[in-house]
C-alpha positions in Angstrom: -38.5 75.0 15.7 -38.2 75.7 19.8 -35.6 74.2 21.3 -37.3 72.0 24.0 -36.0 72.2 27.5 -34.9 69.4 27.7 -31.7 69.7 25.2 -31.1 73.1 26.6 -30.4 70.7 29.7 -28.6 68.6 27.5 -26.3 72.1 26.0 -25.9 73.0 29.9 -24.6 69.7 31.1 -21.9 69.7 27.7 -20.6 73.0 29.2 -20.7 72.0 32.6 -18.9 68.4 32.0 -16.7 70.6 30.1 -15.4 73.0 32.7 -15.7 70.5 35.9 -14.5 73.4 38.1 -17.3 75.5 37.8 -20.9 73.9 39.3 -24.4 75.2 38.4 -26.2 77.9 39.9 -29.9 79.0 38.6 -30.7 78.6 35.4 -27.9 79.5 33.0 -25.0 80.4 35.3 -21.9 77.9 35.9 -19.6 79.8 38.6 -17.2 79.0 41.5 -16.2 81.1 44.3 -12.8 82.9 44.2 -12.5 85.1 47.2 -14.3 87.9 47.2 -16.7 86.9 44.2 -18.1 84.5 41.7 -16.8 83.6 38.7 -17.7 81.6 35.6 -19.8 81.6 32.8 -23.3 82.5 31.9 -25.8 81.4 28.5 -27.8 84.0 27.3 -30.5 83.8 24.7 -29.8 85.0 21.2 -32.0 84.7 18.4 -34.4 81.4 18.8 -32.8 78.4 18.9 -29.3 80.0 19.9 -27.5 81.3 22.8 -24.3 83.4 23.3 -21.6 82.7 25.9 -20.2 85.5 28.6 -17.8 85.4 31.2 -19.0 86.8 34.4 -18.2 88.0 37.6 -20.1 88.8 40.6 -19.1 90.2 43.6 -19.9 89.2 47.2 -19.7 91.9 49.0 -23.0 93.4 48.3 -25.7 93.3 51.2 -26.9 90.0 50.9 -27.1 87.5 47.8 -29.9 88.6 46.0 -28.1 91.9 45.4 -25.0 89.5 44.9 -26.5 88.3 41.7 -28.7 90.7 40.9 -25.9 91.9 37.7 -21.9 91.1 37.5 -19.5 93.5 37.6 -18.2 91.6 34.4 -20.1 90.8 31.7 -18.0 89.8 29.0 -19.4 88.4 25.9 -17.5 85.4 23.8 -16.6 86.4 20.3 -16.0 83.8 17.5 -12.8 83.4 15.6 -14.1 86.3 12.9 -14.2 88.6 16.0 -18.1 88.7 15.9 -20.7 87.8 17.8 -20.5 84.0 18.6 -23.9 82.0 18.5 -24.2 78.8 19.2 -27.3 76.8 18.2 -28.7 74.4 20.5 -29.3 71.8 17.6 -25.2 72.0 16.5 -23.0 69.4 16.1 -20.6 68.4 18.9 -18.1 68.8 17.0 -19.3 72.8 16.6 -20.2 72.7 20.6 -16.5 71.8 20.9 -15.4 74.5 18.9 -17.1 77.1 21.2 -16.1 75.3 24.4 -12.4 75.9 22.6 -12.8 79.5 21.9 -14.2 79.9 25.3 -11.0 78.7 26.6 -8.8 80.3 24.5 -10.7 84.1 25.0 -11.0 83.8 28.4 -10.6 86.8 31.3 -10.0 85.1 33.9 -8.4 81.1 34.7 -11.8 78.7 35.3 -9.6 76.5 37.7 -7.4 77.1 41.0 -6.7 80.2 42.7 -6.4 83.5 40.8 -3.7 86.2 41.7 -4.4 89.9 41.9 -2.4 90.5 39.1 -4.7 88.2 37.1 -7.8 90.0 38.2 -6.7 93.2 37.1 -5.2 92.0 33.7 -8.6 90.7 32.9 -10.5 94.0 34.2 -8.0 96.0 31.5 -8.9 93.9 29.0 -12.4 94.1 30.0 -12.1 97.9 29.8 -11.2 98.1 26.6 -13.9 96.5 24.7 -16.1 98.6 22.5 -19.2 98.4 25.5 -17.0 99.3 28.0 -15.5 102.4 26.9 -18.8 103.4 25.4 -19.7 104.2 28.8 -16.9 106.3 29.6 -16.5 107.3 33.2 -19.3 105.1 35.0 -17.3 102.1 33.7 -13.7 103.2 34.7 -15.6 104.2 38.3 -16.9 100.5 38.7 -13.6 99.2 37.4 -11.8 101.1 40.1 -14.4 100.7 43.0 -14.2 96.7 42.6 -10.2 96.4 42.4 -10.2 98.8 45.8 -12.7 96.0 47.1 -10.7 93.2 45.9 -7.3 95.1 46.9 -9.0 95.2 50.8 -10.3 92.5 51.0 -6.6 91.3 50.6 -5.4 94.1 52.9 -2.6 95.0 50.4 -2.9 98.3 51.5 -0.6 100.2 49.6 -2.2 98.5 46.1 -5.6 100.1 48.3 -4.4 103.2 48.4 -2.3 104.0 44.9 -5.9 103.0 43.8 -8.3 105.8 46.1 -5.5 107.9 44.8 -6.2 107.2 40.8 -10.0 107.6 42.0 -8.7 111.1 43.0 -7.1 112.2 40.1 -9.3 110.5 37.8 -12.6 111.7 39.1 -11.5 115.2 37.6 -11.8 113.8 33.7 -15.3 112.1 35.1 -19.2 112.9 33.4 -20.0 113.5 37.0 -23.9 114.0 36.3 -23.7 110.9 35.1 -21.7 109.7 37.8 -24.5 110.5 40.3 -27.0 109.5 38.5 -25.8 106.2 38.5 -23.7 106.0 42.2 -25.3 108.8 43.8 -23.0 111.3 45.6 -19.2 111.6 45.2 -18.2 112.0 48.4 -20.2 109.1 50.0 -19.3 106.4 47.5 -15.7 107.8 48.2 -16.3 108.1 51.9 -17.5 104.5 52.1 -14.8 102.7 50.0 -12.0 104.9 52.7 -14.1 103.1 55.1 -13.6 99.6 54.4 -10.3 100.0 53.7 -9.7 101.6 57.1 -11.4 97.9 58.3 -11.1 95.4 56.0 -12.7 93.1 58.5 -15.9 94.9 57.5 -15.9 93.3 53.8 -14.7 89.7 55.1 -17.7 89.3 57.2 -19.8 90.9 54.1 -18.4 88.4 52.3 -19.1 85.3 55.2 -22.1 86.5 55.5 -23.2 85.5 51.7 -21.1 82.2 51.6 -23.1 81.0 53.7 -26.3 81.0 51.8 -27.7 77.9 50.8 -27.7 79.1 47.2 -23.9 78.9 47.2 -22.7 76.3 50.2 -22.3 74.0 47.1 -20.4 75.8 44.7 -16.3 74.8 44.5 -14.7 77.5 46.3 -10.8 78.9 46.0 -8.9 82.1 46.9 -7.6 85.2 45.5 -4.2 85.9 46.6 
C-alpha cells in the first residue's frame, strides 16, 4: 500500500507539534537557526511505507543558501532501542509515533530548544565522530569535523579555541589520506589558507552568515544563538 501524501502530512505535522521549536522548511526538514547554522531534524525515506529520523546540521556560512542546504555537515541517523536502524511506518500507532518522538529525544546531539553553548556543539560533533559511518571515512571526516568547529569557534571570535584548533589541523594533517583529502577539498594549503583567513576577520563569516538569514527561505524559522 503507498502511503498517500496526505498522511505523510499528517506524520510531519505529529513531529512538528511535537518539537514546537523547530518550524518546517522544504519538504522533510524541521530546523531552527542557532548562530552560525541550522539545526533540527530531517525524514528520510526507508523501505515503502517507512521513513527513518536524522539529526541534522547545516551550516550558514556557505556562499549563499542553496549551497547552505545543499548537504549538512551532520547527518546523524536515529537508532531504536536495539541499537538498529529505527523505522517508522507511516500507518503506526500513536502510541509507536510516540515512542520514536521519545527516542529521538533521548538520542539526541544536540538540545532542539534555546541557545546551545560551544561546549555542547563539540560534545555532539565527538559523538558524531564516533559512529561507525563517520570513522569509516577516516581523515575527510575528522577534516570536516575540524574545519566547522574553526568556523563556529570564529564566528564566536574565541580566538584562542580558533587557534588550538588550526594547530590540531596542523599536527593532524600528518596522519591524513591526503589524496583523498584533495580529492574531496582540493588543495591543502588553500583550504588551510582560507580558514587562517576568516579567522584573521571574523567579520567576513558574520556577514556570510547575514547574508543567508536573510533569505526568504529562512526569515521564518525560530532563531537563537550559539554562545
Amino acid at each position: 500500500m503507498v502511503t498517500s501524501p496526505k498522511r505523510k502530512r499528517e506524520v510531519l505535522a505529529t513531529w512538528r507539534a511535537s518539537f514546537p521549536h523547530l518550524s518546517r522548511i522544504g519538504g522533510r526538514r524541521l530546523l531552527r537557526v542557532v548562530g552560525p547554522m541550522l539545526l533540527g531534524l530531517e525524514i528520510k525515506g526507508g523501505p515503502p511505507d517507512e521513513y527513518r529520523i536524522y539529526q541534522v546540521v547545516y551550516p550558514l556560512t556557505r556562499p549563499d543558501v542553496e549551497k547552505c542546504l545543499d548537504f549538512p555537515e551532520v547527518l546523524f541517523e536515529t537508532l531504536g532501542e536495539d541499537g538498529r536502524q529505527m523505522f517508522v511506518n507511516y500507518a503506526c500507532s500513536q502510541d509507536l509515533l510516540s515512542s520514536a518522538i521519545q527516542t529521538v529525544e533521548r538520542g539526541a546531539l544536540f538540545p532542539f530548544k534555546g541557545d546551545v553553548s560551544l561546549a555542547e556543539l563539540f560534545c555532539g560533533l565527538d559523538t558524531y565522530a564516533d559512529t561507525v559511518i563517520m570513522r569509516a571515512q577516516g581523515s575527510q571526516a575528522r577534516a570536516r569535523s575540524l574545519h566547522f568547529r574553526c568556523i563556529c569557534s570564529i564566528y564566536l571570535e574565541r580566538r584562542e579555541v580558533t587557534q588550538s584548533l588550526l594547530a590540531r589541523i596542523c599536527v593532524e594533517k600528518e596522519g591524513w589520506d591526503m589524496d583523498r583529502f584533495e580529492a574531496m577539498f582540493g588543495s591543502f594549503d588553500f583550504w588551510f589558507d582560507n580558514l587562517s583567513f576568516l579567522a584573521e576577520s571574523p567579520s567576513k563569516l558574520h556577514q556570510i552568515v547575514e547574508r543567508n538569514l536573510a533569505s526568504n527561505k529562512l526569515i521564518h524559522l525560530p532563531r537563537n544563538s550559539l554562545i
